[in-house]
FISEVO-296387 format. One line per 4 residues: number of its first residue (from 0); their letters; for each residue z, y, x of C-alpha. Coordinates in steps of 0.2 Angstrom, whole numbers, padded with zeros to 4 digits. Example, Ala and Ser with C-alpha at 12.3 -4.5 7.8 and 13.67 -1.06 7.14 Angstrom:
residues 2
0 = AS = 0039:-0022:0062 | 0036:-0005:0068
This chain:
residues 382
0 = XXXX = 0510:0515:0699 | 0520:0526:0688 | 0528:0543:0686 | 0544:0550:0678
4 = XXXX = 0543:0567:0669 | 0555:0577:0659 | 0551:0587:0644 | 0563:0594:0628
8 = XXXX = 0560:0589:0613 | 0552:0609:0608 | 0539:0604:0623 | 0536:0585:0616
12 = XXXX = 0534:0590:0597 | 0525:0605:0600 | 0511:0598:0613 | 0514:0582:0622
16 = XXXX = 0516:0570:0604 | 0498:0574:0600 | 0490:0570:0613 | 0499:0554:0614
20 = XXXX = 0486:0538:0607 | 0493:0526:0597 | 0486:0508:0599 | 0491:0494:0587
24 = XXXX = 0490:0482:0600 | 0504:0489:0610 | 0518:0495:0597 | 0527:0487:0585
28 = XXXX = 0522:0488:0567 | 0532:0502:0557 | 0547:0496:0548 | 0554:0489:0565
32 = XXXX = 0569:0502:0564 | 0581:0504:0551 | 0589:0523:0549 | 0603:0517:0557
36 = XXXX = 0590:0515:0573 | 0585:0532:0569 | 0602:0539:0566 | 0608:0531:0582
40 = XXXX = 0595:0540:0592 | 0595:0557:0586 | 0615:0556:0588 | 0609:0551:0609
44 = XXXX = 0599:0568:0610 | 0610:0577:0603 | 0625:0572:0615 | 0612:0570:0627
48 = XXXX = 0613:0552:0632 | 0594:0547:0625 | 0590:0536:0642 | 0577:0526:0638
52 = XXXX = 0561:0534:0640 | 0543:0534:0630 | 0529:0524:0641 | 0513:0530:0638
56 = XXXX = 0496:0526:0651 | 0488:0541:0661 | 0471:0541:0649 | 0459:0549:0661
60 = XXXX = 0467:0542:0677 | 0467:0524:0669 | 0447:0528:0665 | 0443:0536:0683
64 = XXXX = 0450:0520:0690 | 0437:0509:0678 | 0423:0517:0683 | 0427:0518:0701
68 = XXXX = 0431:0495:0698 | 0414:0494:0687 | 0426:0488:0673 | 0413:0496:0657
72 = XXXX = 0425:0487:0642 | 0439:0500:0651 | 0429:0513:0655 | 0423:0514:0635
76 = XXXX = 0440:0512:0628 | 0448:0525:0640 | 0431:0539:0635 | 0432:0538:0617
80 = XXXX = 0450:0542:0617 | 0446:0556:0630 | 0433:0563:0614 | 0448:0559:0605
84 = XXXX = 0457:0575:0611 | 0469:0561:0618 | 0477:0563:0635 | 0490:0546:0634
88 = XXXX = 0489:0528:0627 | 0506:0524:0618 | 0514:0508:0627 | 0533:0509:0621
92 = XXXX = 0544:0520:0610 | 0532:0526:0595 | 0548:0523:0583 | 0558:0536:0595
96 = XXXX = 0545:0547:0593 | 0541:0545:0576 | 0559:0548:0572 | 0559:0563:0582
100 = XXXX = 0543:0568:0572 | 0549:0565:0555 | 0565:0572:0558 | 0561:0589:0564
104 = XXXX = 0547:0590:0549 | 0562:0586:0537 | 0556:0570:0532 | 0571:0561:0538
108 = XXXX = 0588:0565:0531 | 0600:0561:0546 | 0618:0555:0547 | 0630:0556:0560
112 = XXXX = 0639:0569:0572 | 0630:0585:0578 | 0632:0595:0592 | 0627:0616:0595
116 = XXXX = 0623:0625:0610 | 0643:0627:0613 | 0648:0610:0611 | 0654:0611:0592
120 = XXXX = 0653:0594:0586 | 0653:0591:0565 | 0648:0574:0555 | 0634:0576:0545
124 = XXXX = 0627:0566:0531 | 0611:0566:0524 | 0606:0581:0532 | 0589:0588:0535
128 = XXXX = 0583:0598:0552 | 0581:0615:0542 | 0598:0614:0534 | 0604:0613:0551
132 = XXXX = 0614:0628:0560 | 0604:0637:0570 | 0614:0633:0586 | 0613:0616:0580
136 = XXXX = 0595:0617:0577 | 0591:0626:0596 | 0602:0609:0605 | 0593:0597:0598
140 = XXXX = 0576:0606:0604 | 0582:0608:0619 | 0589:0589:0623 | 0578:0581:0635
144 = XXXX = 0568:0562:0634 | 0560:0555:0650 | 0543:0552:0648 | 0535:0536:0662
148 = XXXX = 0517:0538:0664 | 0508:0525:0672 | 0491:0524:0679 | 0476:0517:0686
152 = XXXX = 0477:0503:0672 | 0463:0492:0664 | 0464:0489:0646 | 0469:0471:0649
156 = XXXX = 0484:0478:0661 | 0490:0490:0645 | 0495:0470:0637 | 0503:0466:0651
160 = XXXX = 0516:0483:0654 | 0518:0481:0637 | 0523:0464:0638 | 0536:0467:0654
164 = XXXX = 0545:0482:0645 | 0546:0471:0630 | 0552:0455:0639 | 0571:0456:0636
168 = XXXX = 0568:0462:0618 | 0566:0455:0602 | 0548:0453:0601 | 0542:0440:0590
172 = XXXX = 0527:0427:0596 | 0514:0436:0584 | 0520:0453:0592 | 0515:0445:0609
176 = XXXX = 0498:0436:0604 | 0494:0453:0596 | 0494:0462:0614 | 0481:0450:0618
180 = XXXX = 0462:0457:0621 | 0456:0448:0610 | 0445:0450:0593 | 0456:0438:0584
184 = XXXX = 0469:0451:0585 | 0462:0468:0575 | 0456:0456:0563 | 0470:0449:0558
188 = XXXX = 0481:0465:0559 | 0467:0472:0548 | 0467:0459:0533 | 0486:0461:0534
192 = XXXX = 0483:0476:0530 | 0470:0474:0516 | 0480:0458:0509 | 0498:0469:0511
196 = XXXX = 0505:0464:0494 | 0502:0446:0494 | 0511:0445:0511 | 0525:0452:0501
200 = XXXX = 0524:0440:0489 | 0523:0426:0500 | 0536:0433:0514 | 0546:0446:0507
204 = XXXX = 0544:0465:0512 | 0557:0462:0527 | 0541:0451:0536 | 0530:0465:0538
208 = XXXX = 0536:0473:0555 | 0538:0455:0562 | 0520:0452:0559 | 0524:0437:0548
212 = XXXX = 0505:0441:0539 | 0495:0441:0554 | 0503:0424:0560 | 0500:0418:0542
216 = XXXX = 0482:0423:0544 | 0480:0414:0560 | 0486:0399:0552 | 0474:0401:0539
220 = XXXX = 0459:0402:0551 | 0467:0386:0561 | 0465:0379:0543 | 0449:0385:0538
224 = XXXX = 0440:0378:0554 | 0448:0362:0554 | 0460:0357:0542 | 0468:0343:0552
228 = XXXX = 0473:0356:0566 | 0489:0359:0574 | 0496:0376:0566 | 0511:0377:0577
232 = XXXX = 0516:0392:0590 | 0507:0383:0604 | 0489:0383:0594 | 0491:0402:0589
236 = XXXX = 0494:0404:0606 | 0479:0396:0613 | 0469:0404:0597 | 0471:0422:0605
240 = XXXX = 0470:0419:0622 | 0453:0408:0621 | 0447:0427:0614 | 0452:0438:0627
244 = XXXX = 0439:0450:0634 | 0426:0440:0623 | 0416:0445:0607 | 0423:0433:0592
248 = XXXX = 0404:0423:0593 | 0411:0419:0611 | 0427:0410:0606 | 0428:0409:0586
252 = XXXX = 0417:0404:0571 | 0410:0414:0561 | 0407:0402:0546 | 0427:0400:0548
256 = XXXX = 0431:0418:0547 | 0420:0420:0531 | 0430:0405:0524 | 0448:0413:0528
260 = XXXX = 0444:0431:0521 | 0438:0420:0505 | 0453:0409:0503 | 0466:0425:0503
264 = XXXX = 0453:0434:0494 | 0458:0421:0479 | 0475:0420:0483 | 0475:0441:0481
268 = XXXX = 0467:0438:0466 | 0480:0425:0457 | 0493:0435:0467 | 0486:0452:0457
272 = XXXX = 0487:0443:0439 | 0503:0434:0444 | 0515:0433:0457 | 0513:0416:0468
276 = XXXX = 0532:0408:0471 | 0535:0412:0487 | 0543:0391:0487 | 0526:0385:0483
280 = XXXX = 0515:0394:0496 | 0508:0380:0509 | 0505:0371:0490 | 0493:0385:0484
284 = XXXX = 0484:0388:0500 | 0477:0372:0502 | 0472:0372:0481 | 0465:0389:0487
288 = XXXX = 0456:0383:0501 | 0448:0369:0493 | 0445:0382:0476 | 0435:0394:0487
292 = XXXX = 0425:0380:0497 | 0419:0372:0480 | 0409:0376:0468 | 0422:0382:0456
296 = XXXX = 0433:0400:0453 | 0449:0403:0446 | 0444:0408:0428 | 0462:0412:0421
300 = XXXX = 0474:0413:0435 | 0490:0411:0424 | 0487:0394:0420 | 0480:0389:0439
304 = XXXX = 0498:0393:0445 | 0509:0387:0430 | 0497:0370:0432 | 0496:0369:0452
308 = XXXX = 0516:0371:0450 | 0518:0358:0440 | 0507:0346:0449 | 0517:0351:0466
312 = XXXX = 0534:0347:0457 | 0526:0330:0448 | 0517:0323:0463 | 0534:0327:0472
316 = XXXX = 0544:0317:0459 | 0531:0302:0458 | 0531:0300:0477 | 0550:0299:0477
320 = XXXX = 0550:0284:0464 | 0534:0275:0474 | 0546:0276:0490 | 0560:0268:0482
324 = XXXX = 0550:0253:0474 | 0543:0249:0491 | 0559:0253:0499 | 0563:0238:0490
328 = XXXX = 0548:0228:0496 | 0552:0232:0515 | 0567:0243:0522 | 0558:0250:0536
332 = XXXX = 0544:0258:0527 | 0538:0275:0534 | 0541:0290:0523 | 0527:0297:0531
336 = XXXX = 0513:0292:0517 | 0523:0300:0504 | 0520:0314:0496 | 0538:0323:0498
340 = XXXX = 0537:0321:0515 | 0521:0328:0516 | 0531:0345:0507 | 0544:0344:0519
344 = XXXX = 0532:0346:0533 | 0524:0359:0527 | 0511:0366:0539 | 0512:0348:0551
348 = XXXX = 0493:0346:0556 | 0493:0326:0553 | 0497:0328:0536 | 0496:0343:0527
352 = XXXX = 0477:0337:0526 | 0483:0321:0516 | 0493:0332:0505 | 0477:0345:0501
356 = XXXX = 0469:0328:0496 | 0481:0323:0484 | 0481:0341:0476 | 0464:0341:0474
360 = XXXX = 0459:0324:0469 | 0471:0327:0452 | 0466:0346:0450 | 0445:0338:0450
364 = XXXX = 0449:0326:0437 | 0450:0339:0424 | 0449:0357:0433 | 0448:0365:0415
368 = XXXX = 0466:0363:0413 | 0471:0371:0430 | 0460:0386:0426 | 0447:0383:0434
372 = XXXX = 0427:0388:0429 | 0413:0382:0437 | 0401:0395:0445 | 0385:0398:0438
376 = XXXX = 0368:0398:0448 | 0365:0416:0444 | 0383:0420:0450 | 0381:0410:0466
380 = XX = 0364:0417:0471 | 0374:0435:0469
């Protein structure tokens, strides 16, 4: 069930935005709109055609109806944000309010045409709120946004709203398995956060409001609890929903989450020294992943990536000649036991384990000249 209200900007930035939670869950990550976004909104409320509503959940409503259903996971999610001062859970339109926000505390330069409280129309550019005209200033606090307020949800039923408004849009898969109620998905948004610039490296800034870090890190796990594991869209899928309304001992493995938080802790470490080529990654998680399950550290990080590069590229090259000699032996050999192929299918579950092997069985001949130090006792006992 759900309601329609109307309020003007003046009464949303002065009272309703504050009360309004924000779950990660729920919204997009920031970076999602562009300032042409922005600007295309802000131009809608001021020629007051801004139609599609913020969606937010009735907090104390939603927390009546848990208690009155004996749902206690609810009932505590919906009270703390009640001691919270909150009186709304955020479901859709945090970038319109957050534009609405940033624009009136002149945070946001805007561009486009304006409009005053006699129909004056003028094309600004670049323009802050307070350099505004006053007329200007007064219709843009007056123009109105519809506000949809549901209630009587459970916290599961938050996913699926959020699911439905955002079923025509361009949600990426890790924005959807995000929405799941699931441990799996605050801890990966939150090592995204902590491992932020070696997403970049390995993505490209562009990747972090499409989640492309927490999906990374889901793959990671996959690969840390098995490494012969399917990595694919169907596996993450699975991965959050075997969570939902569990605790991680439940449905994950602890020994596996220690590993993951372990392997990008090296990889933020080389990545701090010197940037990891973005061409290379699946190469230098799987020299990571078997770097932090031995019993050795990467001593000096600038030769572990200049040699595991140059392994890559050689192992590459070698395979290559192999395939034409035994080409030559039998025409219908399979590519599939070579190397190259083994790089061109990247994340493939049946044979990025074979090519982990082959990494690490030439980094272990000599592990001094990849940079590699072994770990003392006293160091390990710390």
């Amino acid at each position: 069930m759900h309601s329609y209200n109307v309020h003007n900007v003046r009464n949303l930035h002065g009272s309703v935005f504050k009360k309004i939670a924000t779950d990660d869950s729920f919204e997009r990550p920031h970076g999602c709109w562009k300032n042409s976004n922005k600007n295309g909104f802000i131009s809608d409320l001021f020629f007051g055609i801004a139609s599609t509503p913020i969606v937010v959940a009735e907090v104390t409503s939603c927390r009546d109806h848990a208690i009155d259903n004996d749902d206690n996971q609810s009932k505590i999610y919906y009270s703390d944000l009640i001691v919270d001062g909150k009186r709304y859970v955020s479901l859709d339109g945090k970038h319109r309010k957050e534009s609405i926000v940033s624009f009136l505390n002149n945070f946001y330069a805007y561009t486009g045409w304006v409009v005053d409280t006699e129909d004056n129309q003028r094309f600004v550019r670049n323009k802050l709120f307070k350099d505004l005209d006053y007329l200007e200033q007064q219709r843009f606090l007056n123009s109105q946004l519809c506000i949809t307020s549901y209630v009587d949800l459970s916290r599961k039923e938050l996913a699926k709203v959020f699911l439905s408004l955002n079923s025509n849009s361009a949600l990426t898969n890790q924005h959807k398995r995000n929405a799941e109620q699931t441990e799996m998905s605050s801890w990966t948004r939150n090592l995204a956060k902590q491992n932020r610039n070696l997403v970049i490296t390995l993505f490209g800034e562009k990747s972090l409001p499409s989640m492309k870090g927490e999906e990374f890190i889901s793959k990671l796990y996959l690969q840390c609890d098995d490494v012969r594991s399917d990595v694919g869209d169907g596996a993450l899928n699975r991965l959050y929903k075997k969570g939902v309304d569990k605790s991680w001992l439940e449905s994950y493995s602890g020994a596996s989450k220690q590993a993951t938080v372990d392997v990008l802790n090296t990889l933020t470490s080389i990545n701090s020294v010197v940037s990891l080529p973005k061409n290379k990654k699946v190469c230098f998680v799987l020299a990571a992943h078997k770097v932090a399950t031995s019993d050795f550290f990467v001593g000096d990080e600038q030769r572990f990536v200049s040699a595991v590069s140059k392994l890559d590229d050689n192992l590459e090259d070698r395979s290559r000649k192999q395939h034409v000699e035994d080409k030559e032996k039998d025409p219908e050999v399979s590519v599939a036991q070579y190397y190259f192929e083994q790089m061109r299918l990247n994340w493939n579950h049946q044979y990025r384990f074979q090519r982990q092997e082959s990494i690490w069985s030439e980094i272990i001949k000599d592990p001094n000249n990849y940079g590699l130090r072994k770990v003392t006792t006293e160091a390990a006992a710390k």
